[in-house]
C-alpha positions as CSV (number, residue, x, y, z in Angstrom):
1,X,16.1,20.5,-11.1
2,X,12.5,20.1,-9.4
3,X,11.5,22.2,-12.5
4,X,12.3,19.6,-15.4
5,X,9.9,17.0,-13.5
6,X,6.3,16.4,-14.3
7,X,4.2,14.1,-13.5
8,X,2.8,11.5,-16.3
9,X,-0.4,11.6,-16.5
10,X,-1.2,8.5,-18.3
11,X,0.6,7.0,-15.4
12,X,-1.7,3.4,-15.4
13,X,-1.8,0.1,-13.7
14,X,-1.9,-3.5,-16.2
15,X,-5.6,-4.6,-15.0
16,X,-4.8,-8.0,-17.1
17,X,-2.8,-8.9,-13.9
18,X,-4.0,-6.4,-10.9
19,X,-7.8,-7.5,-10.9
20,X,-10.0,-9.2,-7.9
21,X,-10.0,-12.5,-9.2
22,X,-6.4,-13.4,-8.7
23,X,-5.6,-15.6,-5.8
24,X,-4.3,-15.0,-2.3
25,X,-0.7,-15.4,-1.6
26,X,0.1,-18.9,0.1
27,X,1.6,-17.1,3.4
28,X,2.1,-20.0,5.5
29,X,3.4,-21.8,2.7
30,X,5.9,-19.8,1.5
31,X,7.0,-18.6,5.1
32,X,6.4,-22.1,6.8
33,X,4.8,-21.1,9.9
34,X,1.1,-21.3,10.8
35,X,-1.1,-18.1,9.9
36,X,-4.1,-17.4,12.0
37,X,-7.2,-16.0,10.3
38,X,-7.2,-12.4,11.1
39,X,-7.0,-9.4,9.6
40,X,-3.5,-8.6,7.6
41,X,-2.3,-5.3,7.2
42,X,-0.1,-4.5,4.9
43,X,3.5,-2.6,3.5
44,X,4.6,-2.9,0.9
45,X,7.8,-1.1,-0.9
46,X,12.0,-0.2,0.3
47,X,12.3,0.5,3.9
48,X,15.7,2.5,3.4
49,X,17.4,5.1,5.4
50,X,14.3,7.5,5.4
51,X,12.1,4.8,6.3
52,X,10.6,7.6,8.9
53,X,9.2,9.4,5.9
54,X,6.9,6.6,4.8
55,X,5.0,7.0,7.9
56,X,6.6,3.0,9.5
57,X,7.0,4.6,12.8
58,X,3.8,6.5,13.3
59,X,1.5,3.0,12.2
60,X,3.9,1.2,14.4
61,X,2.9,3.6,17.2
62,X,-0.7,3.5,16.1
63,X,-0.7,-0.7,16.4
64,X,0.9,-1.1,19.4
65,X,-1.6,-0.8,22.1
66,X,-4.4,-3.1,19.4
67,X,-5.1,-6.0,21.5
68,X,-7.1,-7.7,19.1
69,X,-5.8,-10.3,16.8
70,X,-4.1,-9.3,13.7
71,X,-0.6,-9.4,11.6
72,X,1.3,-6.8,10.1
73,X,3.2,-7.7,6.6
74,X,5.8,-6.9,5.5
75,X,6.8,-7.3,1.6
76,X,10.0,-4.9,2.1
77,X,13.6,-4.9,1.8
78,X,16.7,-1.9,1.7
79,X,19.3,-0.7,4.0
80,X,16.6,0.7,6.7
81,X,15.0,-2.8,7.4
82,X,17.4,-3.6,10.4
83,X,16.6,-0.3,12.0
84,X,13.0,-0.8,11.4
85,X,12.7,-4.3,12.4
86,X,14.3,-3.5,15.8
87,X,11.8,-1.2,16.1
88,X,9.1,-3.8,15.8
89,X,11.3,-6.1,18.2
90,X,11.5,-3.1,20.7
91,X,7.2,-2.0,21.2
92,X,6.8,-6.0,21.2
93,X,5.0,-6.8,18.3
94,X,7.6,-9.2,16.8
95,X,4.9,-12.4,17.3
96,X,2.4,-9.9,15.0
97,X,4.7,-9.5,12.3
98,X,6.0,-11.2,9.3
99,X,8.5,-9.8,7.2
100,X,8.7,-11.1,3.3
101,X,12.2,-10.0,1.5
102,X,12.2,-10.2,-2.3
103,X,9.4,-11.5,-4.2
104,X,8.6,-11.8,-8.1
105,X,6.5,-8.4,-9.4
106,X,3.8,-10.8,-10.7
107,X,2.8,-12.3,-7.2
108,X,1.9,-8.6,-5.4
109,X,-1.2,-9.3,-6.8
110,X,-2.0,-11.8,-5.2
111,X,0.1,-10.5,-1.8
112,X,-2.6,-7.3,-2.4
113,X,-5.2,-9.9,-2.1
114,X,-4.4,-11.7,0.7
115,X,-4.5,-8.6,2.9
116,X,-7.1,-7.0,4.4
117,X,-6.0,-3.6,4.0
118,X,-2.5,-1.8,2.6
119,X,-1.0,1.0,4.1
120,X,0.6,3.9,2.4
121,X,1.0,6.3,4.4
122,X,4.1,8.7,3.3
123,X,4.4,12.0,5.0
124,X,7.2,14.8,4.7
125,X,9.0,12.5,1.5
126,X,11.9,14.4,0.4
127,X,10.9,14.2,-2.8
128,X,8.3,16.4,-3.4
129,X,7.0,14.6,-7.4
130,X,7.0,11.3,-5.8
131,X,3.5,9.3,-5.8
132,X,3.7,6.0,-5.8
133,X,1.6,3.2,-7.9
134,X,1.0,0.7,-5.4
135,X,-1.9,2.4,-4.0
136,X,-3.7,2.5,-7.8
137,X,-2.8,-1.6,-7.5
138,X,-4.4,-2.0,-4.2
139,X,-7.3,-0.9,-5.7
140,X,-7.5,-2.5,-8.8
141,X,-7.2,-5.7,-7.1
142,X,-10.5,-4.4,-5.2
143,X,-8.8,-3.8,-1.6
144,X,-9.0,-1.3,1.2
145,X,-6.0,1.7,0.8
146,X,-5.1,3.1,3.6
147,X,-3.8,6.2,2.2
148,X,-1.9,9.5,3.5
149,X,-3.1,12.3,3.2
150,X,-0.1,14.3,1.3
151,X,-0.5,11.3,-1.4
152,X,-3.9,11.9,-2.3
153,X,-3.3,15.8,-2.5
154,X,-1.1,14.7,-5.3
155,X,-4.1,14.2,-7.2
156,X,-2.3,11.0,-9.2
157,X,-5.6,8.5,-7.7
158,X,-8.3,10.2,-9.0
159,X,-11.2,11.8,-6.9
160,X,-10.8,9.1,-3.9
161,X,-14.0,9.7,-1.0
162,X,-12.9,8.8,2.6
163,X,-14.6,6.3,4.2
164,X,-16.1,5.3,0.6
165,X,-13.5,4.2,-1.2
166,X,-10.3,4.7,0.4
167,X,-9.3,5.6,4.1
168,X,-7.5,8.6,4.3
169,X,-5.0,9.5,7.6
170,X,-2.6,11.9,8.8
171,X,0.1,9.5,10.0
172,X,1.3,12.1,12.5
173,X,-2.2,12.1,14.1
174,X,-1.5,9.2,15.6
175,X,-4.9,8.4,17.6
176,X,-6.6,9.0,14.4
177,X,-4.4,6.7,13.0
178,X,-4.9,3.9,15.5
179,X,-8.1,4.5,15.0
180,X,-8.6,4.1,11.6
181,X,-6.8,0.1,11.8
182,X,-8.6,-0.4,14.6
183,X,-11.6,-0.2,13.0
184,X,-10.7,-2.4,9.8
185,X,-9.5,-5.0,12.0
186,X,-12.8,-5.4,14.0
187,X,-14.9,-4.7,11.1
188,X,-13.0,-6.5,8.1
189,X,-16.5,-6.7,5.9
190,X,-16.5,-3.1,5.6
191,X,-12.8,-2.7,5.0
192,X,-13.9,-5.2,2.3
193,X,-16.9,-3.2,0.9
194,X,-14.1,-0.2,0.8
195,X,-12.1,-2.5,-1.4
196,X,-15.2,-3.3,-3.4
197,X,-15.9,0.8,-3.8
198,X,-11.9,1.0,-4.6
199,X,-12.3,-1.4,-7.6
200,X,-15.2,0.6,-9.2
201,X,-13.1,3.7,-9.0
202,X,-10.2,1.9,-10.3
203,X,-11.9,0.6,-13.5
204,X,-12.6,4.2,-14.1
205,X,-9.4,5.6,-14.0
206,X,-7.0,2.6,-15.3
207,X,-6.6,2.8,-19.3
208,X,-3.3,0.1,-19.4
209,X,-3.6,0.1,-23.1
210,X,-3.9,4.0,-23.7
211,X,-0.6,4.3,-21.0
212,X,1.4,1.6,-23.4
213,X,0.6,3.4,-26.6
214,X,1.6,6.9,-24.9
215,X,4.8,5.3,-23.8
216,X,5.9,4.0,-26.9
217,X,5.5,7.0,-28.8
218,X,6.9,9.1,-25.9
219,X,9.9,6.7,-26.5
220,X,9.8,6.8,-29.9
221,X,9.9,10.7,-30.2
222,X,13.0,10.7,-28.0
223,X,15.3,8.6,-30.7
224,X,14.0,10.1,-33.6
């Protein structure tokens, strides 16, 4: 039951590999196509059956009618991807995408930093202690979040400030939404000094070695 759940607080991202100075992913080649420089924005995580919940549809929807240049990626795999990429074949934005199957933990990093921004923008999840980590490694690596609402009221980020150090959205408001990218992709630098804001905040709240200890000893006092 919901009531045996908690969240753990020392919950904490390894900074030794999530950390600005790693190197972009080699997108063109590891796909073998051209890229264009423009702005990338970014999923990453399982596109399964309740794909709809991770807020896919609504940036879809808020993308769509951006004429100016720019790539979605997609670092994604599970039983939803067919649905989803018919979606992207259906609104015409198949030339904009690029989607990425498996790929070793140890190069997200550097997928991270290639990007211009990351969107996680989960709304309605069915499960309510959920809170994923990829938005602390976006900003560790010094990026701009693009970040749902119903995440950050989770609490499990730390005292995020919209339009600081993270952008914060209501995927269901979709013109917001729209908004929001449209604005990173014709002003990148400040998406980047939002990155650069994210990183400070991240090297406040990111204690990799406390969150090992903790574990081990949570461990520990399970078997003895």
């Amino acid at each position: 039951p919901e009531s045996r759940i908690a969240f753990d607080e020392k919950a904490s991202v390894d900074t030794n590999a999530f950390h600005p100075e790693v190197s972009p992913f080699p997108l063109a080649e590891y796909t073998n196509r051209e890229i264009p420089v423009c702005p990338i924005i970014t999923f990453i995580g399982k596109i399964n059956y309740y794909w709809q919940t991770k807020g896919l549809g609504e940036l879809v929807e808020a993308v769509e009618e951006i004429r100016d240049e720019y790539l979605l990626l997609f670092v994604a795999n599970g039983n939803g991807l067919q649905e989803f990429q018919g979606l992207i074949n259906e609104k015409g934005l198949e030339e904009r995408a690029i989607f990425i199957g498996f790929v070793p933990p140890w190069k997200i990093p550097s997928i991270i930093k290639l990007s211009t921004c990351v969107v996680v923008a989960e709304r309605d999840f069915p499960i309510k202690y959920h809170a994923p980590i990829i938005p602390r490694e976006v900003m560790a690596v010094g990026k701009c979040l693009i970040l749902s609402e119903e995440l950050n009221n989770k609490g499990c980020y730390g005292k995020l400030v919209d339009g600081e150090n993270v952008l914060l959205v209501d995927p269901k408001n979709i013109k917001q939404f729209k908004t929001i990218i449209e604005d990173v992709v014709r002003n990148p630098d400040k998406a980047l000094q939002i990155g650069k804001n994210a990183y400070k905040h991240s090297r406040n709240i990111e204690h990799f070695e406390e969150y090992v200890d903790y574990t081990i000893g949570l461990y520990t006092s399970m078997v003895e």
